[in-house]
C-alpha positions as CSV (number, residue, x, y, z in Angstrom):
1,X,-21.1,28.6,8.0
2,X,-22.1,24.8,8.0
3,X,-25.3,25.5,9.7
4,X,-27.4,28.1,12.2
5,X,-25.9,27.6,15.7
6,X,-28.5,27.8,18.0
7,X,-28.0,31.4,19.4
8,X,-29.9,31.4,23.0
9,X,-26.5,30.1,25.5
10,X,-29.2,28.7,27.9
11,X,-30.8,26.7,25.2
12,X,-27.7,25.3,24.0
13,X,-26.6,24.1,27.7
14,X,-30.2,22.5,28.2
15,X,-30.0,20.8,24.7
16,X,-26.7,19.3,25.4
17,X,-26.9,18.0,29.0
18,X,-30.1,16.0,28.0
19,X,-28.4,14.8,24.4
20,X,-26.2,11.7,24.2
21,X,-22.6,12.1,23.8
22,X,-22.0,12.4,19.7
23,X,-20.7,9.1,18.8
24,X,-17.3,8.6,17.4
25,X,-16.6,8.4,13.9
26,X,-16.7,4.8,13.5
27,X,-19.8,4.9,15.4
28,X,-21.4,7.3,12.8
29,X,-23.8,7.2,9.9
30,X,-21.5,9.2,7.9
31,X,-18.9,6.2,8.8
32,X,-21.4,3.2,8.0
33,X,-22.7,4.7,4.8
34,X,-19.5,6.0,2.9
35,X,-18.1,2.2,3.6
36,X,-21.4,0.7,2.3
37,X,-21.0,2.9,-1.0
38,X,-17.4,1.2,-1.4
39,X,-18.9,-2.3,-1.2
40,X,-19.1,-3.0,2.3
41,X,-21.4,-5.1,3.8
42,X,-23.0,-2.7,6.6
43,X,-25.7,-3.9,9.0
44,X,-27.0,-1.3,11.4
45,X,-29.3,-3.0,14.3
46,X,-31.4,-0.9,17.0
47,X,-30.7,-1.8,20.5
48,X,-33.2,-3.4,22.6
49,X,-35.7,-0.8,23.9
50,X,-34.2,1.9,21.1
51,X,-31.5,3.0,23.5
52,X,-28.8,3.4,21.1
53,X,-27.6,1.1,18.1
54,X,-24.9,-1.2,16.8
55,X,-23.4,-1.2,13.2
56,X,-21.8,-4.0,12.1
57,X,-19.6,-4.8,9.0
58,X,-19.7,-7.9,8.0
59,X,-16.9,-10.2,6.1
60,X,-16.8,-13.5,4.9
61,X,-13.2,-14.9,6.4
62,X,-11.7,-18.5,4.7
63,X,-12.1,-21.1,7.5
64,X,-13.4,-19.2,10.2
65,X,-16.3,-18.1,8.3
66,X,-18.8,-15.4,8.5
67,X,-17.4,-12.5,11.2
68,X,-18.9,-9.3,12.0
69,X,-16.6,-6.2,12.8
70,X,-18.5,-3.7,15.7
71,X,-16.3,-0.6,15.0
72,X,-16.6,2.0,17.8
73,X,-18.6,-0.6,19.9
74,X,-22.3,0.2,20.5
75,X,-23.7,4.1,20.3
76,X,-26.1,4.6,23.4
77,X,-28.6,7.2,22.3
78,X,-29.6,7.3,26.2
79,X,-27.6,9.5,28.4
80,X,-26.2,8.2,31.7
81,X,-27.3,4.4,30.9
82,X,-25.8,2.5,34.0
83,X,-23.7,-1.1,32.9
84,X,-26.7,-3.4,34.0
85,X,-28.9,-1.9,31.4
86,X,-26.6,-2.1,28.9
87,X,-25.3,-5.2,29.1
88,X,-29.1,-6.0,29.1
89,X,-29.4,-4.4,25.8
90,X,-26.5,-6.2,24.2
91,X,-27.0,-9.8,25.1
92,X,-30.1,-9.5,22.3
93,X,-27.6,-8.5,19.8
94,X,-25.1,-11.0,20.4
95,X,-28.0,-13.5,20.1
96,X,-29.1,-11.9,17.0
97,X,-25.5,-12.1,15.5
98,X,-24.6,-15.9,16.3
99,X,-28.7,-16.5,14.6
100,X,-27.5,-15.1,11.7
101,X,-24.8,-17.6,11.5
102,X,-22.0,-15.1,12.8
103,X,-18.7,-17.0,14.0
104,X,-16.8,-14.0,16.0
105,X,-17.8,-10.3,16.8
106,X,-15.0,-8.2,16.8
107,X,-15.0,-4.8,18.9
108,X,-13.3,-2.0,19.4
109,X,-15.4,0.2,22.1
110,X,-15.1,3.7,22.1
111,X,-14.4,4.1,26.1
112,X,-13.0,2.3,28.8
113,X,-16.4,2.2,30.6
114,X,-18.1,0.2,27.5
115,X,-15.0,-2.2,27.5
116,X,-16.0,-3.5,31.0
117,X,-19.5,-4.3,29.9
118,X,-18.4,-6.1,26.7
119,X,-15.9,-7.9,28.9
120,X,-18.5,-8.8,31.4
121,X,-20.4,-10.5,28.1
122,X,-17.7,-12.6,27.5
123,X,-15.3,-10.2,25.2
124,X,-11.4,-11.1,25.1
125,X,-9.0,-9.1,24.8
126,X,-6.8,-9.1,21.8
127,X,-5.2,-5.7,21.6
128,X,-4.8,-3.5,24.5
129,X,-6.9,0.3,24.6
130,X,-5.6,3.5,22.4
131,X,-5.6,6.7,23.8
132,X,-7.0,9.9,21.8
133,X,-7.2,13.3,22.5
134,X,-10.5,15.1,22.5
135,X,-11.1,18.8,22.4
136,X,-14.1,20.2,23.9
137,X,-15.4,22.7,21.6
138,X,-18.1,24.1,24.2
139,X,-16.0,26.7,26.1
140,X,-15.6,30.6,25.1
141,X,-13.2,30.8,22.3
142,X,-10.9,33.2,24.3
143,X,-11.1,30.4,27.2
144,X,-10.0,27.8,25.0
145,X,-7.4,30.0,23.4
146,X,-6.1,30.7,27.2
147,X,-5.8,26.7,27.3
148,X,-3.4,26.4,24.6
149,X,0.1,25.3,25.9
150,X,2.7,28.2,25.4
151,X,4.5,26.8,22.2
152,X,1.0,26.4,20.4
153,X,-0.5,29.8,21.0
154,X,3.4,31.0,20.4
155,X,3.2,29.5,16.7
156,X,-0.4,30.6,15.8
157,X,0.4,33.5,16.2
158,X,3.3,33.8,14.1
159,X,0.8,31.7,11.4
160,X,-1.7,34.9,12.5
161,X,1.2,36.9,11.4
162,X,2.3,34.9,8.5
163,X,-0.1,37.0,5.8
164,X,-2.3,33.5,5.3
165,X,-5.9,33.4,4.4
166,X,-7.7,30.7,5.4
167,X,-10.3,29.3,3.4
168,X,-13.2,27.0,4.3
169,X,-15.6,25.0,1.9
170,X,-16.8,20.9,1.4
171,X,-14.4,18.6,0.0
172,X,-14.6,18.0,-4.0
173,X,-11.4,15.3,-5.1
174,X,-11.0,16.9,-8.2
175,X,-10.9,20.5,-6.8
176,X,-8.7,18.8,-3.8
177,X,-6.4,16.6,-5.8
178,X,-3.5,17.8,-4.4
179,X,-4.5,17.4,-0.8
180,X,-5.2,13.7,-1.6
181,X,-1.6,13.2,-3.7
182,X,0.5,15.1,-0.7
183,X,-1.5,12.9,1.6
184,X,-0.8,9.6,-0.7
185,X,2.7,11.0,-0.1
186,X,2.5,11.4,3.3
187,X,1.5,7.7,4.3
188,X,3.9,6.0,2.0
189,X,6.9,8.0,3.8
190,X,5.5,7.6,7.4
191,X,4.3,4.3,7.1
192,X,0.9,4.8,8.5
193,X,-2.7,3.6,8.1
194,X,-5.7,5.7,8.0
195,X,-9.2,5.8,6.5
196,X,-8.6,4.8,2.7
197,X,-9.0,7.6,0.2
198,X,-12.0,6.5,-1.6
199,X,-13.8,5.8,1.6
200,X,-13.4,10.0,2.1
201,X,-14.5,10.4,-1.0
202,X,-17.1,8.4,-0.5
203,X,-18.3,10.3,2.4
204,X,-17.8,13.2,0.2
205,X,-20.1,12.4,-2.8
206,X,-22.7,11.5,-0.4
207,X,-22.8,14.2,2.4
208,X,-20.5,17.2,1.3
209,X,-21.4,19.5,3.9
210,X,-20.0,16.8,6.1
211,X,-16.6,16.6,4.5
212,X,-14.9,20.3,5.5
213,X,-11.9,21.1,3.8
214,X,-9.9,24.5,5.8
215,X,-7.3,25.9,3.8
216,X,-4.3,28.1,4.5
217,X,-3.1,30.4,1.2
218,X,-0.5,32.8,1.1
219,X,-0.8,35.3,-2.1
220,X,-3.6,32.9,-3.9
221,X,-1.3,29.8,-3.4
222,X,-2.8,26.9,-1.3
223,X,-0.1,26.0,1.3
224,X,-1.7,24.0,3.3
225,X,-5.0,22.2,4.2
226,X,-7.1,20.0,6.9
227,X,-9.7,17.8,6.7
228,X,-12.8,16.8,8.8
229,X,-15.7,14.7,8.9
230,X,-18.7,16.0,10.8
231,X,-21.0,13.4,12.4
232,X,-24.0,14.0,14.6
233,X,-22.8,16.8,16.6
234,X,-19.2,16.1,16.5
235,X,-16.0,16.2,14.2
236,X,-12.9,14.1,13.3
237,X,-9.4,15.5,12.5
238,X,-8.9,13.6,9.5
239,X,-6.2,14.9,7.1
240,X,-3.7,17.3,7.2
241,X,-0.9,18.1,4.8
242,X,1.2,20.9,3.9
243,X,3.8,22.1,1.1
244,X,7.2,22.1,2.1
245,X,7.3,26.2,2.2
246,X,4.4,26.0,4.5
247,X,6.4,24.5,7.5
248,X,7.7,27.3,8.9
249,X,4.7,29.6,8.8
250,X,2.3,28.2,11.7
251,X,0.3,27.5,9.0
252,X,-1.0,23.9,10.9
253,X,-1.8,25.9,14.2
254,X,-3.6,28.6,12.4
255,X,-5.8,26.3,10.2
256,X,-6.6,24.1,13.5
257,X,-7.5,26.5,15.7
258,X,-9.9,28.4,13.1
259,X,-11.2,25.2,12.3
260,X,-12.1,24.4,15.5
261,X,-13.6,28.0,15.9
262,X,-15.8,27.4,12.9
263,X,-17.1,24.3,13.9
264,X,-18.0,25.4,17.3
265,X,-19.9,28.2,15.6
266,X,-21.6,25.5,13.9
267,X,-22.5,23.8,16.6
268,X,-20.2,20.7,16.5
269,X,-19.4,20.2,20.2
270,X,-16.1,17.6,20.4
271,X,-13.3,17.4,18.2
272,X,-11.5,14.1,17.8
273,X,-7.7,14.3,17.1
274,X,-7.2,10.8,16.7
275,X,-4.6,8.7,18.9
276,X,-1.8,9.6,20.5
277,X,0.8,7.3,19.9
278,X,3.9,9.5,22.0
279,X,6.9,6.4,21.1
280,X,5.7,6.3,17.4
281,X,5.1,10.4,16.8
282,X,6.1,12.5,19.3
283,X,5.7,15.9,17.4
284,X,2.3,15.0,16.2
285,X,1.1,14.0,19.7
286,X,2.2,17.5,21.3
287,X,0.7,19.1,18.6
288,X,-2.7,17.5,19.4
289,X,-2.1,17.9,23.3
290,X,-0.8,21.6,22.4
291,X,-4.9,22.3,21.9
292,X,-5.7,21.8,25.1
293,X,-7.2,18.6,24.4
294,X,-8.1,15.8,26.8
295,X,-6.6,12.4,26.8
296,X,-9.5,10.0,26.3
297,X,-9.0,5.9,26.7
298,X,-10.8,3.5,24.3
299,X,-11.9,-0.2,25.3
300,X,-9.3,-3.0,24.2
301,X,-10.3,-4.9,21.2
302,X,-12.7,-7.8,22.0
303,X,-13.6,-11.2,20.9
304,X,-16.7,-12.1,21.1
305,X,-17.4,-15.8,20.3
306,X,-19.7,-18.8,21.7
307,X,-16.3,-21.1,21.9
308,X,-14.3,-18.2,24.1
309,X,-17.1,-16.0,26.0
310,X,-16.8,-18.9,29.6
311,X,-12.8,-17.8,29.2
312,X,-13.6,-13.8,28.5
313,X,-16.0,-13.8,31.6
314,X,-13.5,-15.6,33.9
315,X,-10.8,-13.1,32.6
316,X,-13.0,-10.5,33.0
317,X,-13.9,-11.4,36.7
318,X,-10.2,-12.0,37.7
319,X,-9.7,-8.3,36.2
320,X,-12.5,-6.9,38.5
321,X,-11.3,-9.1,41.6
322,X,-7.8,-7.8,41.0
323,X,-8.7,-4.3,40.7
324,X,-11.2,-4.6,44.3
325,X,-8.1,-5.8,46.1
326,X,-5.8,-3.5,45.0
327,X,-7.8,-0.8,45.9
328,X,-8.6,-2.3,49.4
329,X,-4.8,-2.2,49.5
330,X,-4.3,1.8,48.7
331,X,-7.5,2.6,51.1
332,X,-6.3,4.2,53.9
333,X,-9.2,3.1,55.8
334,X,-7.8,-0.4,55.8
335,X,-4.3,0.5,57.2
């Protein structure tokens, strides 16, 4: 257990419709702080009238000069904030940033909705919105396990079956060596980019209860093993790896889906799986989806500069005006 969970059901549904949404990892302290304690230069700014916050990292680029990155976009710590007052929160902080002699704010929002009003601001885009999948952690754990898509719930239960113990406890690299090596591994074959290593382990030395490590082992043998970072109410799907005798024993599904019961119990409310990239990794995308997760939309990555906001505001209104007409179009009001 990570934590008490708050037992009273009526209490926990009060709690969490007047809470914020947990921010996104990037959006996190856990995020800001484990880069800071690699040698990051991490500036964390309150919003105007405290209703949320922004944390930049900032890098000193050859010609271009100082640049601030704006990872996850701003975290709103007040529920249901209309675009108006946000955009009325950020136009300090863009001030702020160019005072302190910041050429470009690069951001990456964390949904769709928060895209528009950094657009509105002047943002251009430079790389069009990722799609995640988000589980909801909130529902009964028998409803959730009624939501899993046949093949899933066929191969936990052959990993229910498969005589595997699982295992949960915080993350230590030398105790976990071998889940950092298989994941080395792994990245090198695939080709893919994630949170470095010693950022995790950075997160690790500084908030272990916050870096859960589930594993799956089969006569005292660790077979296989997942990784997630807990931040402010949710928790990331970070790493997952597994020995080559592991693959046909369900081993993934089993370690996933009592993760997720664990967490809930713990009162994490949303799991992140990360994108879902269905050209590049078909198999790992139905294996997220398989959960019964959600497909959640990002923001594009913006630009934010002085020399192209007048272009990303005329963009931005062109978007808008496109997207009124088309749906004057499809009214059937108008036919």
């Amino acid at each position: 257990m990570l934590f008490d969970p708050i037992t009273d059901g009526a209490q926990v549904a009060q709690t969490r419709a007047l809470s914020p949404a947990p921010p996104a990892l990037a959006q996190s302290t856990l995020y800001a702080d484990a880069l800071g304690a690699v040698g990051a230069q991490i500036l964390t700014l309150p919003l105007e009238e405290e209703v949320g916050r922004a944390t930049l990292i900032l890098r000193q680029m050859p010609v271009i000069g100082r640049v601030a990155l704006l990872p996850g976009g701003p975290w709103w710590a007040t529920p249901d904030l209309g675009p108006p007052h946000k955009q009325a929160a950020l136009r300090p902080l863009f001030a702020q940033a160019h005072a302190m002699g910041i050429r470009a704010l690069i951001s990456n929002p964390a949904d769709h909705a928060d895209g528009q009003v950094l657009r509105r601001l002047g943002g251009l885009p430079l790389l069009t919105p990722q799609t995640e999948a988000r589980l909801d952690l909130s529902p009964p754990d028998d409803a959730r396990r009624k939501q899993l898509h046949g093949k899933w719930r066929n191969r936990l239960t052959r990993g229910e079956a498969a005589g595997l113990t699982i295992t949960e406890d915080s993350f230590a690299p030398k105790r976990h060596l071998w889940i950092l090596e298989l994941e080395a591994a792994q990245r090198k074959s695939h080709g893919y980019r994630a949170l470095p290593l010693d950022v995790l382990m950075a997160a690790a030395a500084q908030a272990p209860h916050q870096v859960r490590v589930f594993t799956a082992r089969r006569r005292g043998r660790a077979l296989a093993a997942m990784v997630f970072l807990l931040h402010e109410g949710a928790a990331t799907y970070h790493i997952a790896v597994q020995r080559p005798e592991a693959r046909t024993t369900g081993a993934h599904n089993l370690l996933l889906w009592q993760a997720s019961c664990a967490l809930k119990q713990a009162g994490i409310q949303r799991l992140d799986l990360g994108p879902v990239e269905t050209e590049r990794d078909t198999g790992l995308a139905r294996f997220k989806l398989g959960t019964g997760a959600a497909l959640h939309q990002r923001g594009p990555t913006l630009l934010h500069c002085r020399a192209t906001a007048p272009l990303g505001r005329l963009a931005a209104w062109v978007s808008r005006t496109g997207a009124r007409a088309a749906e004057a179009r499809n009214d059937p009001s108008c036919r």
